[in-house]
Each structure stands twice: as C-alpha cells, then as structure tokens.
C-alpha positions in Angstrom: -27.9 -29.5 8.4 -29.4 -31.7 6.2 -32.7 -29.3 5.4 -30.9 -26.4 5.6 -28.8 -28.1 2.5 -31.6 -29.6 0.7 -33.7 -26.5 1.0 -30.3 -25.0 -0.8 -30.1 -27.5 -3.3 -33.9 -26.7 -4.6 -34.0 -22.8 -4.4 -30.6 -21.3 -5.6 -29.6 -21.0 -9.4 -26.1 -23.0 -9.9 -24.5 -21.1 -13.1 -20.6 -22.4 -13.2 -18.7 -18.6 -13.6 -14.8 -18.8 -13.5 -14.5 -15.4 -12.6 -15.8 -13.8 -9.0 -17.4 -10.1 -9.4 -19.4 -8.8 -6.4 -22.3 -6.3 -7.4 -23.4 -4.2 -4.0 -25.1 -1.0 -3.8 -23.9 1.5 -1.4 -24.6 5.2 0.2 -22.8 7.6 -0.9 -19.6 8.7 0.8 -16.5 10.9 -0.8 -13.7 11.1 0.7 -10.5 11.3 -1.5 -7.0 13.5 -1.2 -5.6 15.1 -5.0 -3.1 12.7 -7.1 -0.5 14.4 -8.5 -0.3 13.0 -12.5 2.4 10.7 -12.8 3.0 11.4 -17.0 5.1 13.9 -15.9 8.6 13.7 -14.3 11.0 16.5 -13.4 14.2 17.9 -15.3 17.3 15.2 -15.9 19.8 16.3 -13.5 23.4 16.0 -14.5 24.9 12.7 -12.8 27.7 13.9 -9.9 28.3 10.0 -10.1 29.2 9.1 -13.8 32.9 8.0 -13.6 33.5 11.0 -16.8 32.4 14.0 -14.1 34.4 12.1 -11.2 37.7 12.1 -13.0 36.6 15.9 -13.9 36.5 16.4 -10.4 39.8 15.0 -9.3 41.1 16.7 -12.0 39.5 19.9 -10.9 40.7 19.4 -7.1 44.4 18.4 -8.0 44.7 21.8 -9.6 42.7 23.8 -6.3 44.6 21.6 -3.6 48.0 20.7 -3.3 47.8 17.8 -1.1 46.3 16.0 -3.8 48.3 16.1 -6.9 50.6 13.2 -5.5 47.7 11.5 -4.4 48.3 7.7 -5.7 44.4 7.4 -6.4 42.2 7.0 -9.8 38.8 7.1 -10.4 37.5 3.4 -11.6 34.3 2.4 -12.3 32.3 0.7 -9.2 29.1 0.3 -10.8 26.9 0.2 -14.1 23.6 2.1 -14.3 21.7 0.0 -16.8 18.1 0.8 -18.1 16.2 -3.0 -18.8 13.5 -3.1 -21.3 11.6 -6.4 -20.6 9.1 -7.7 -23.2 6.2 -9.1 -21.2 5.7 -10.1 -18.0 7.5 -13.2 -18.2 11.0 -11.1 -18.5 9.7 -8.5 -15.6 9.2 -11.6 -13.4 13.3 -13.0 -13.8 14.3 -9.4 -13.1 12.2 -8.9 -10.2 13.2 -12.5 -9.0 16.9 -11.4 -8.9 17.5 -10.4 -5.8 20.8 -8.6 -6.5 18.3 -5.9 -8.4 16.7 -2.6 -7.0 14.2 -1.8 -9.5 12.7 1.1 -10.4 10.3 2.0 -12.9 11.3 6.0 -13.0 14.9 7.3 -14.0 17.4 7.4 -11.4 19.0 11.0 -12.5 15.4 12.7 -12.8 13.9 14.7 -10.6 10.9 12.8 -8.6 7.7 14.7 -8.0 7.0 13.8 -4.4 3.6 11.6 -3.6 4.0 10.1 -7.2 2.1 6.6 -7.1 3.3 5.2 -10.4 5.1 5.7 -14.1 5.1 4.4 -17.2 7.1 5.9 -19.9 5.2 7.1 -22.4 7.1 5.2 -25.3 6.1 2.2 -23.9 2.6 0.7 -24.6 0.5 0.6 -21.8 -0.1 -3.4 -22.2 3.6 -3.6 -22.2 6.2 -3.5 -18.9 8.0 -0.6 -18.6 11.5 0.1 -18.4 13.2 -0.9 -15.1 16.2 1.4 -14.0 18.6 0.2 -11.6 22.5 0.6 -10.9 24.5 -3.0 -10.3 28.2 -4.0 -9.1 30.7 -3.6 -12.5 31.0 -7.1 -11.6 27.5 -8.1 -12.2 27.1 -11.4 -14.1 24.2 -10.9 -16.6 22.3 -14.1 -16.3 19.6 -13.5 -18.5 19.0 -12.2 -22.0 16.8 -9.6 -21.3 17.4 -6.5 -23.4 19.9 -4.1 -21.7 21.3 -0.9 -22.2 24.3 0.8 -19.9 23.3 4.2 -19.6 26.5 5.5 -18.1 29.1 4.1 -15.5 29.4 5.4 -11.9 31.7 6.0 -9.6 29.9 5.7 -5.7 32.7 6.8 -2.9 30.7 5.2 -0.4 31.1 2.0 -2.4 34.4 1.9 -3.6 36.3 -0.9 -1.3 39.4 -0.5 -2.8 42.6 -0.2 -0.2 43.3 2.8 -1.2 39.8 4.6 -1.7 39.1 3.6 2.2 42.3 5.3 2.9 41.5 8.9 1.7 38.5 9.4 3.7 38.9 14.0 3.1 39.7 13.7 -0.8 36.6 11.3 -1.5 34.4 13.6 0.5 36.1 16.7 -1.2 35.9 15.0 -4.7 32.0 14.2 -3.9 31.5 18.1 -3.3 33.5 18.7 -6.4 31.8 16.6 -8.5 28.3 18.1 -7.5 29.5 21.3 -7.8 30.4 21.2 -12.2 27.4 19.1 -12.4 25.2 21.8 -10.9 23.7 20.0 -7.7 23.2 21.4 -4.6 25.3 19.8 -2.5 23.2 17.7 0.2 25.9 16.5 2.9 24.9 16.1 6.2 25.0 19.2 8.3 26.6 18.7 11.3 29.3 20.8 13.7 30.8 23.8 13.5 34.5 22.7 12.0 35.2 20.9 8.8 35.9 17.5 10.0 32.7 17.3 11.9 30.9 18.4 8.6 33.1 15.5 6.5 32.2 12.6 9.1 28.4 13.7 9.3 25.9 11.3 8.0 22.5 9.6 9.3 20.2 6.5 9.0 17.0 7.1 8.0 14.3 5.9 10.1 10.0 7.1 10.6 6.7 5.6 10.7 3.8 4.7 8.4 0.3 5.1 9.7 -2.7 4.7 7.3 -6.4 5.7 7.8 -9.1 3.2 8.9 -12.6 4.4 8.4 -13.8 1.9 11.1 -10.8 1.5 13.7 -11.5 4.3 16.8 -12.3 7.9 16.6 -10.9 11.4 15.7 -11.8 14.6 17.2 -11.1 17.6 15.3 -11.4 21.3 16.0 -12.7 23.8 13.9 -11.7 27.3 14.8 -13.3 30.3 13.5 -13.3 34.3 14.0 -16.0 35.7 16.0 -15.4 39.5 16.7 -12.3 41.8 18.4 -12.7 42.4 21.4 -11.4 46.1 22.5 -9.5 47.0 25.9 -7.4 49.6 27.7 -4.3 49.4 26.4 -2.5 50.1 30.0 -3.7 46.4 30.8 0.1 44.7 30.3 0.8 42.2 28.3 -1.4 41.7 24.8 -2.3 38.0 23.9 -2.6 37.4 20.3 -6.1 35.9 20.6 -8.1 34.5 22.9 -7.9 30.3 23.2 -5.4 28.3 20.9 -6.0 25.3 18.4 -3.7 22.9 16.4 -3.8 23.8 13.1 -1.5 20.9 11.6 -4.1 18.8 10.8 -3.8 16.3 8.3 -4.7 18.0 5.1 -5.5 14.4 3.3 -8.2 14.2 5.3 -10.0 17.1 4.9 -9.9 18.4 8.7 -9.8 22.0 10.5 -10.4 25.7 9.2 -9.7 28.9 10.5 -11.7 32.1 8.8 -9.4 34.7 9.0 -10.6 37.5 11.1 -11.4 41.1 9.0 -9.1 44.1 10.0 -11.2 46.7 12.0 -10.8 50.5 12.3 -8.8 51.1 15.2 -10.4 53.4 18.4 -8.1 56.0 19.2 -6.6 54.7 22.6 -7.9 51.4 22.8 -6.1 47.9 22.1 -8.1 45.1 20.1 -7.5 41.2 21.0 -9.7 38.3 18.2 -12.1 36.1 19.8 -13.0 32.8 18.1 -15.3 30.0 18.4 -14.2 26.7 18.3 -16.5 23.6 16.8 -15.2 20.0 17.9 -16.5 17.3 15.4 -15.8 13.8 16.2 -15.5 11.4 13.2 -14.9 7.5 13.0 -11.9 6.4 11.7 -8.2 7.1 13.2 -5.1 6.6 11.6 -3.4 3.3 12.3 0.5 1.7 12.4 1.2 -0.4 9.4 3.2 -3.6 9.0 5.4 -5.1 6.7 5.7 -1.8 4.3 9.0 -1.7 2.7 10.3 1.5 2.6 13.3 2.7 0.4 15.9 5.3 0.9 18.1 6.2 -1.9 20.7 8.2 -2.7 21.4 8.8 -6.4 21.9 5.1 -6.9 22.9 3.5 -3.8 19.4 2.0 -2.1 19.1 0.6 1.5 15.5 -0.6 2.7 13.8 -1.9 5.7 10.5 -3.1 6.2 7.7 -1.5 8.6 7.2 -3.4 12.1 3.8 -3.8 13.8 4.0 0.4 15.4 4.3 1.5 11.6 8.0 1.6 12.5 11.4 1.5 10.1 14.8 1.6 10.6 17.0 1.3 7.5 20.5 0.4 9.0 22.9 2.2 6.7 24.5 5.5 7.1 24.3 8.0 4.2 26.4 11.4 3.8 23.6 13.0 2.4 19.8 13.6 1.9 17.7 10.7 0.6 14.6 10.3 -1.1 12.5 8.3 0.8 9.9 5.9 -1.5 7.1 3.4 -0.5 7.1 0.3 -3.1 3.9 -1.7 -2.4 5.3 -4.8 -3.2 6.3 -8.2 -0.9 8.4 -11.2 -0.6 4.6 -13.0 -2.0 2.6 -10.0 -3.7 2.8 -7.1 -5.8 0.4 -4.5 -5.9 -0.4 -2.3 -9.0 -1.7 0.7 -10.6 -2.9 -1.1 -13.2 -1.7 -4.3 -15.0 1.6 -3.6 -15.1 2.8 -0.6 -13.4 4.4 -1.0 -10.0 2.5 1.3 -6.9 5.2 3.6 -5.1 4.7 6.6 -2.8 7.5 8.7 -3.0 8.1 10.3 -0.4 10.3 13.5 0.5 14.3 14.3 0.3 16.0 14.8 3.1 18.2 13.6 6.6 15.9 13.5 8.9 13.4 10.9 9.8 10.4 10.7 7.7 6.3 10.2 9.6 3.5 9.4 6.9 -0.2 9.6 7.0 -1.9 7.9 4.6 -5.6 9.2 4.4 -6.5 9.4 0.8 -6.0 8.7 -3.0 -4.4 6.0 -4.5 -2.0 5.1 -1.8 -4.9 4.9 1.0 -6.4 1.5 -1.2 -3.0 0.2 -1.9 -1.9 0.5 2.0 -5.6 -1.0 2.9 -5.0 -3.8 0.1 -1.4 -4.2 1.7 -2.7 -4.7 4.8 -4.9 -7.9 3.9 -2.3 -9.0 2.3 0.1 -9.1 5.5 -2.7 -10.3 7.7 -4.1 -13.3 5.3 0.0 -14.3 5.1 1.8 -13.7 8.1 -0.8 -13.2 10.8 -3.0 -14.9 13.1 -6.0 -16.5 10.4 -6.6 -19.5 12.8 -4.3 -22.1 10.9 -6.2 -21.0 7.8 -4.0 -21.6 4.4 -1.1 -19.2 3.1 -2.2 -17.1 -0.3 1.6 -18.0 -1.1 1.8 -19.0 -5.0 5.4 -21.0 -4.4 8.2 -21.4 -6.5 9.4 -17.3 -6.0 6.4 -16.4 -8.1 3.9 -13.7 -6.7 0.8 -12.8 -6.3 0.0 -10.0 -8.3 -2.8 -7.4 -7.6 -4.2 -4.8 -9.5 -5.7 -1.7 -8.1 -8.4 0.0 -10.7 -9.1 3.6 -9.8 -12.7 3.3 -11.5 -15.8 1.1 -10.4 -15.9 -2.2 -9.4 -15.2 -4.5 -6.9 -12.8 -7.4 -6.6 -12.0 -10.4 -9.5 -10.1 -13.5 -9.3 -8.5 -14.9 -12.6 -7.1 -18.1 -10.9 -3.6 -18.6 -11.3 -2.7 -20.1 -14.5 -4.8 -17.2 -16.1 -2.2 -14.6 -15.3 -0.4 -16.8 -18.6 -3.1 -15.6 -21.2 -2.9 -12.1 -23.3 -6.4 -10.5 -24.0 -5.1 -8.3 -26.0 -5.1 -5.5 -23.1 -1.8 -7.1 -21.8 -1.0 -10.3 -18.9 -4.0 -10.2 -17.0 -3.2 -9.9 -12.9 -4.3 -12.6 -10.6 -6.2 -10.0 -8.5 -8.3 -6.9 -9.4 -9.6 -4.8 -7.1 -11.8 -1.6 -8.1 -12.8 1.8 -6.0 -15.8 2.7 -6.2 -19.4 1.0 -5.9 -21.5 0.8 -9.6 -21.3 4.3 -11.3 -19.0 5.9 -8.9 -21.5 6.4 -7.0 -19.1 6.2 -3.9 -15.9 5.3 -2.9 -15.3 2.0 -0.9 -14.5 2.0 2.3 -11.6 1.0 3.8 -12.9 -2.1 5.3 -14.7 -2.8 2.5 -11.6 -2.9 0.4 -9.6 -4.9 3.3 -12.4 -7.6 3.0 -12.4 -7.8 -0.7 -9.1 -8.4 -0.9 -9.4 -10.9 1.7 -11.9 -12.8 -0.4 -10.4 -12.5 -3.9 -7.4 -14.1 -2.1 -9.5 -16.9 -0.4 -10.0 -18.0 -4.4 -6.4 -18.5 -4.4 -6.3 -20.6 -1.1 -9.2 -22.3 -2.4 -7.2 -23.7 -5.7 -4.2 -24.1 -3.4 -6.8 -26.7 -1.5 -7.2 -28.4 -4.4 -3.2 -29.3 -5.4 -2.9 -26.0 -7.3 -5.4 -27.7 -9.6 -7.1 -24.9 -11.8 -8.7 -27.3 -13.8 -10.6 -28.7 -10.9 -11.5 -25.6 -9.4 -13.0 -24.3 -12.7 -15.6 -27.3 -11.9 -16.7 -26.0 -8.8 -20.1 -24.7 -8.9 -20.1 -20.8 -8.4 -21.8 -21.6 -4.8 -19.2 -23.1 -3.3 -16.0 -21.2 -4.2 -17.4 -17.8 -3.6 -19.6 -18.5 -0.5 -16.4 -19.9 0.9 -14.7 -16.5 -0.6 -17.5 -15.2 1.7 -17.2 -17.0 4.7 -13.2 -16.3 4.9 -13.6 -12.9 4.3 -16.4 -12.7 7.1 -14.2 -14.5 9.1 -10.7 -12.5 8.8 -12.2 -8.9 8.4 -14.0 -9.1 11.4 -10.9 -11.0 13.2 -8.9 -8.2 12.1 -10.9 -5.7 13.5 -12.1 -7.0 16.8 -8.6 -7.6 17.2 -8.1 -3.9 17.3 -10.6 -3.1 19.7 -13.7 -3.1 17.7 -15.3 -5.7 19.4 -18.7 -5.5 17.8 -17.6 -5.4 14.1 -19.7 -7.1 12.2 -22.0 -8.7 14.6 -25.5 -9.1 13.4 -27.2 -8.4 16.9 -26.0 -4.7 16.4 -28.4 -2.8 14.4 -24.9 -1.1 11.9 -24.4 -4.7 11.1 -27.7 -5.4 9.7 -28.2 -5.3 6.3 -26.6 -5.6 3.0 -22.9 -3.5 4.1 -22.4 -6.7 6.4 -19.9 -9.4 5.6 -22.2 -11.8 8.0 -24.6 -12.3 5.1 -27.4 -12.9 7.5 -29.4 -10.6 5.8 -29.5 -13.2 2.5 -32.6 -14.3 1.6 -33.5 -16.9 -1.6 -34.1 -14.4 -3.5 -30.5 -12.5 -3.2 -27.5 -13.7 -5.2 -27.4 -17.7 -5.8 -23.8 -17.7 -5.9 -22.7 -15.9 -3.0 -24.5 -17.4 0.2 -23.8 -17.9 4.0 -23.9 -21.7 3.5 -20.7 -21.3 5.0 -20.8 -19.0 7.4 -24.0 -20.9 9.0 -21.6 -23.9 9.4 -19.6 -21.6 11.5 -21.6 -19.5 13.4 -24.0 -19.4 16.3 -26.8 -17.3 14.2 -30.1 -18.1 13.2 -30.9 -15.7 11.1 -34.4 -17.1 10.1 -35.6 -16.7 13.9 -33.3 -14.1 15.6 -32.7 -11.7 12.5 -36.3 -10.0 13.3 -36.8 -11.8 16.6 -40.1 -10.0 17.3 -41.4 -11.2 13.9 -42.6 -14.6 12.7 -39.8 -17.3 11.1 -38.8 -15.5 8.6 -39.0 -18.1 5.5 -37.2 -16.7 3.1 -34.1 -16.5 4.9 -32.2 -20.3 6.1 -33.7 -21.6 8.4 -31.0 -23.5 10.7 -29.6 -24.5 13.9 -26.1 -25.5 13.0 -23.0 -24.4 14.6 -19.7 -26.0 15.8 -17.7 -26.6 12.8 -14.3 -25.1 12.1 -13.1 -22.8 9.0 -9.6 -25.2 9.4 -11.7 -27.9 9.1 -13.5 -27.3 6.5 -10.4 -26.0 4.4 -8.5 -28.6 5.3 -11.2 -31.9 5.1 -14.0 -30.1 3.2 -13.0 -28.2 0.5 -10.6 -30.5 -1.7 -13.4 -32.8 -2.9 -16.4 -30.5 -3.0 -17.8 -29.6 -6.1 -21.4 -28.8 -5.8 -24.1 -29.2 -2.9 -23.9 -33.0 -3.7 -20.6 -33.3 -2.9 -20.5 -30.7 -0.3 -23.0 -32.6 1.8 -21.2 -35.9 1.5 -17.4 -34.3 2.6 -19.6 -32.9 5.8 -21.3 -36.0 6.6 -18.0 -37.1 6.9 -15.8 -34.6 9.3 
C-alpha cells in the first residue's frame, strides 16, 4: 500500500480543477428515435371548464330540459387557473416546493403534441424560467409574492363538494356534455353500456407500465420478413392461406426493428391460384427493454391532475376515477432531483389521450437519457449502494440535472455553485452530455447510468465533508474524481450484475478490457492524472500490473499492487472527510 502510494505521489500531475469533465474516445454507434420540436404547440381550445361557459351551459340546458329550470343549483367558481411568471430560479424553487402545486410548463387549454420532451415559451429568455401553469382551490392562500396572473376561473363537477352539487349527479354530467358541446370539444366520457345511466356513471383509473431500453441488460431477437416469390397452385385445393409463415410486425419502431418488402403483383395464369412466399432473417441484438422505478406519471384531465409513481415491474396505478379521457405525461422529476432539457426547462414525455391503460417503450431520443439518468438517480437514493451516502441535498431543495443533447460527458458544479449567474442563466448542479467528442457517437446507456452515478458521487463526496464546498474545492483533483471513479465502478456494475449480468465489468473478460471499462485497470502513468483507480485498487482483488497481460512480463507502467480488503463504506465514512491530497490520504488509511 505504501509503494503503490508513493509510486502515485511521484508520477501523477496534481492540478486542483473545481469542475469534473471526463474526455473518452469511443466507436461509433447511432442509435436514436426522431424528436418531435417542442417550439410548437397545438391550437388553444376553448375551456368547457371556465365558470362563464358553465353558467352558458346551465342556461342552455334549463331551456332543452324541463326537469332543470327549478333546479335549486348555481354554477360557483371551484378553482382559479393561474399562469406564474417566476424571475429566476430562486422563485421556480418556492413554487415547486409547494406541494399544493401541479406545475406545468405548457398551457393547460392547448393542444399537446404527443412525445413532447420539453417547452419554453418563446417570450421568455432562454436563461430565464418559464411560465408555470397550474389550476388551484378558489381558496388558495397565496403565500408568496411571485408574479401571478388568473387566467380564467373554472368550474370542475368532479370537484365541486358542495351539498347540493353531490346531489344532482345527471344535471352535472348533462351540464359537462353541454358545456363541451358550445365550446366545440368532442365530448370524451367514458364509453360504457348500452342505456344512459350506464354511460353517465362510466369512468376509469388510469393505470400501464414504463419499460426503457438497456443496451447491456439481456438480448432481443428480431425477425425480418421479406418477399421471395408466389408460388402458383390448383385452385381446386380448398382453402387459400394468405402467405406462407407469419411474423409480428409490431415491433418497436424507436428502435429501428423489422421490415417487410412488399411483394410485386404478378400476371395472373389463367386457372391457377397464387400464395407469397417469404424469407425470414432473425437477428439477435444486445439490449432488452427493462421495468423502471420511481417514474411519476401524470394523468390529467383539463385541469384536474392525479399521479402515481412507477413500482419496481415499470408499474402505475393512479387511484382516481376520471369520466373521461386523460392525457397521460411523464415528468422526470423526484422528491430529491429534477432532470432537464437544458438549464431550466423541465423534461416531460407526454404521452397519449385516452381511457384505457397506457404501456411505454422508451428506446430512443431525449427521453431514453433522461429515463437512463432517472434510473441512477433512483438506484444511488433509494437502493441497495452498500450503506454508501444519500445524493440527498436537505432542506426540500433538489438536486438538479441537466441533460445536453450535444457532446460531452458529465460536470459537477458543487452545490453552492447552482447560486452564481454566468450570464447563460443558474447553472445546474449536474450536466450530463450525449455524445462522445464531435458527435462522433452516442453514449451508451450504461455509459450515461455510470456518469451520472459519478457526477453524483461529487455530491456525496461534499456531503462527506459537512456540506463544506469550500473544503472540497481544496481537494486535489485525484482524490475527488478517482473516488467519483471508484463509486461509479462500484454502483454501475452493482446495478447490472444485479440484473443478471454477472460479468459486467469484470476485467478477466476480454469486453471489459480497455478504455470502455469503468474498472480502470487498463490506466497506466501515462493516462489521465486526475482520474485513477487509486481507489478501486483499495477495493478490489485485481492486480492489474501482473494479471492484466498475465502471459506478459510485470507490466511497469501500470500500479503495481497487492491490496485488497477495504470497504467503499469505510472509506466514505473514515477516509474521505479529512483527505485532501495523497499526503493526507495515506495518513486517514494508515489509520482505518
């Protein structure tokens, strides 16, 4: 230990950065859906719900129906829909701390183009929040003086708990219909029965699963079918099949799977019947799709919201019954974290409208890296990490993360530098990029998992130290991101042996053994002097001087060390706090 340190101490470069950039080369590999452009919303739809087209509509039905001009019933307001303009981040953080809010960053009365990922109104600066839209109780106590503006006031049936609301169960659904009908929207009740009370009691609770794609986790086998010939028969034989074999065609188009060349019409022989043949191709990639946790998914109706969050099958189930269709929305955000598209613009997936339960595949675009960061995100915090440290900030704040669609890998500002304007608007605490140097490829999934594992190991790290940024901006660059390294060896390849890939990253297999693999054995003294296995050789059982090229001679330019049998909690918990350099390092070791 004490070599392998010393030997450290002599040969690597100690430059102090505050910032952590990793620079890796990759192959090339493309694999990406087409994102919709989210500048670009649909056409305002007139609002069934504003309290000035309700009272139309009981005015409208008292005149078409008898049984309700005595009705002893008014239309009040239940509810404000109110348009927030926050100033900076500061203001965005109350409101999305007030848990009486469900925010949105898109109009509530505007049509949604499905699979959007994100919107900022284009009056807005781009350095600036957006507005939030969101619809409140009439009762709600403004607590903050955030500018406000009350775009119109609603009447929702479903909420009204007024005596005598609950009490005329046909006129609210028949003033509902009405109401859509001046307004000019399709009425989207639930259909159900044959009679007209079963179509007035009708509703559902929404309910599906969210699976995203893994480039390492299992296999998938898909089948190419393509037109050969026709084959020609006597058409006194019976029955005619429509072609010869079958093949699922509803493949996931995000993925890029399965073809079928349509076969060319023939000239017909007098007498005879024709049948296609086709070959099939079976191509077996790695990668399957997999369940994911945590996710919260919304389901709204105009402006009443229920949500539920994913369990560990990918699986929802939003306890509320609506009367109608809902538009179903992904918001990548958590209790702890918030994930981006960009600085300051909240990641969705928006999903489809309808009643019926709603099954997602995530396999490309914008929403594959912000499920993949999600998911490192919900293992590092509320999984098994070996008694590791929470990346929980504290005091209701979160974490927030920034996905970049352009090149580059991961960044940690620390947390007190989420405070500071460049200029380009509150910098996140996490940034995490897409593609390797020039675009030249795409990360993979994995590779974004672990990056995000490691730019949150920073925040751990300060955490460590008593939330002290100022004495984490004195370790040396060695230290904070080789232990970046080592937790993100550690967790990513937790993760995934976890889920049955029991080799992942191990560097005895020959795909593990070069510069793609979190294990680092394949540093040498000349590689990067910042971001090392020193930690990782404290862990593991790997000499990668002697067994790296086992048929070779010691390999010199690699570490050259025997050590094993300390622990990651340890070294957190013992270690880490008063470590500043190799120095120090060494001493806190000598002493666990």
């Amino acid at each position: 230990m004490k070599n392998t340190i010393s030997i450290l101490c002599t040969g690597l470069l100690i430059i102090l950065l505050y910032s952590c950039q990793e620079d890796e080369i990759f192959e090339d590999l493309e694999k990406e859906s087409t994102n919709i452009k989210v500048d670009q919303l649909g056409e305002k739809l007139e609002n069934p719900f504003s309290v000035v087209n309700m009272r139309k509509a009981l005015d409208s039905l008292k005149v078409k129906n008898e049984q309700y001009r005595d009705k002893d019933f008014e239309v009040e307001t239940t509810h404000l829909y109110l348009r927030f303009k926050p100033k900076d981040e500061q203001e965005l953080n109350i409101l999305e701390a007030d848990s009486t809010l469900v925010l949105y960053s898109f109009p509530l009365d505007r049509e949604i183009p499905e699979s959007l990922t994100s919107y900022h109104d284009s009056s807005i600066p781009k350095n600036k929040p957006t507005f939030q839209y969101c619809a409140v109780p009439v009762t709600y106590d403004f607590p903050h003086d955030i500018k406000v503006k009350i775009l119109e006031e609603l009447y929702l049936p479903e909420e009204d708990q007024r005596t005598a609301a609950r009490s005329s169960g046909n006129l609210l659904y028949d003033l509902e219909k009405e109401a859509f009908a001046i307004t000019g929207n399709e009425f989207d009740k639930v259909k159900s029965g044959k009679n007209n009370t079963a179509a007035r009691n009708a509703s559902f609770t929404p309910s599906g699963r969210i699976r995203v794609w893994d480039d390492v986790i299992g296999s998938t086998t898909t089948t190419t079918r393509t037109f050969s010939h026709w084959e020609y028969y006597d058409c006194g034989d019976g029955d005619i099949p429509l072609a010869i074999g079958s093949v699922d065609t509803d493949l996931e188009e995000s993925r890029g799977f399965g073809s079928m060349v349509k076969p060319i019409e023939p000239i017909e022989l007098p007498g005879e019947c024709k049948r296609a043949v086709y070959t099939y191709h079976s191509t077996n990639t790695p990668g399957s799709y997999i369940p994911i946790e945590g996710v919260k998914v919304r389901a709204r109706r105009w402006f009443t919201t229920k949500s539920d969050l994913t369990d560990s099958n990918g699986d929802f189930n939003i306890t509320h019954s609506f009367g109608g269709d809902v538009n179903y929305l992904i918001v990548w955000e958590h209790a702890f974290w918030d994930i981006r598209d960009g600085n300051l613009t909240q990641a969705y997936y928006n999903g489809p409208q309808k009643s019926n339960p709603w099954n997602l595949n995530i396999g490309g675009g914008k929403s594959l890296r912000f499920a993949t960061i999600h998911r490192a995100c919900h293992r590092y915090t509320f999984e098994d990490v070996d008694n590791l440290s929470r990346p929980i900030l504290g005091g209701g704040s979160k974490l927030k993360i920034n996905y970049n669609d352009g090149e580059g890998t991961g960044v940690n500002w620390g947390v007190e530098w989420q405070n500071v304007d460049f200029g380009t608007g509150l910098l996140p605490n996490i940034k995490i990029w897409r593609s390797s140097e020039n675009l030249e490829r795409d990360w993979f999934t994995n590779e974004i998992f672990s990056t995000t594992i490691h730019e949150l190991a920073h925040t751990t790290h300060i955490q460590e130290m008593n939330w002290g940024t100022i004495d984490y901006g004195q370790v040396r660059p060695i230290l904070y991101e080789s232990w970046a390294d080592a937790v993100e060896w550690y967790l990513t390849r937790k993760e995934y042996i976890e889920r049955g890939e029991a080799d992942y990253d191990d560097p005895t297999v020959r795909g593990f053994r070069n510069a793609l693999a979190d294990n680092k054995q394949w540093w040498n003294f000349n590689d990067s002097h910042e971001y090392t296995p020193i930690f990782i050789d404290l862990i593991d059982d790997y000499n990668q001087a002697t067994q790296f090229e086992p048929t070779l001679p010691v390999d010199n330019s690699k570490p050259n060390e025997n050590i094993t049998g300390y622990w990651m909690q340890t070294i957190e918990d013992v270690v880490l706090k008063d470590a500043y350099g190799l120095t120090s390092l060494r001493s806190e070791l000598k002493r666990t």
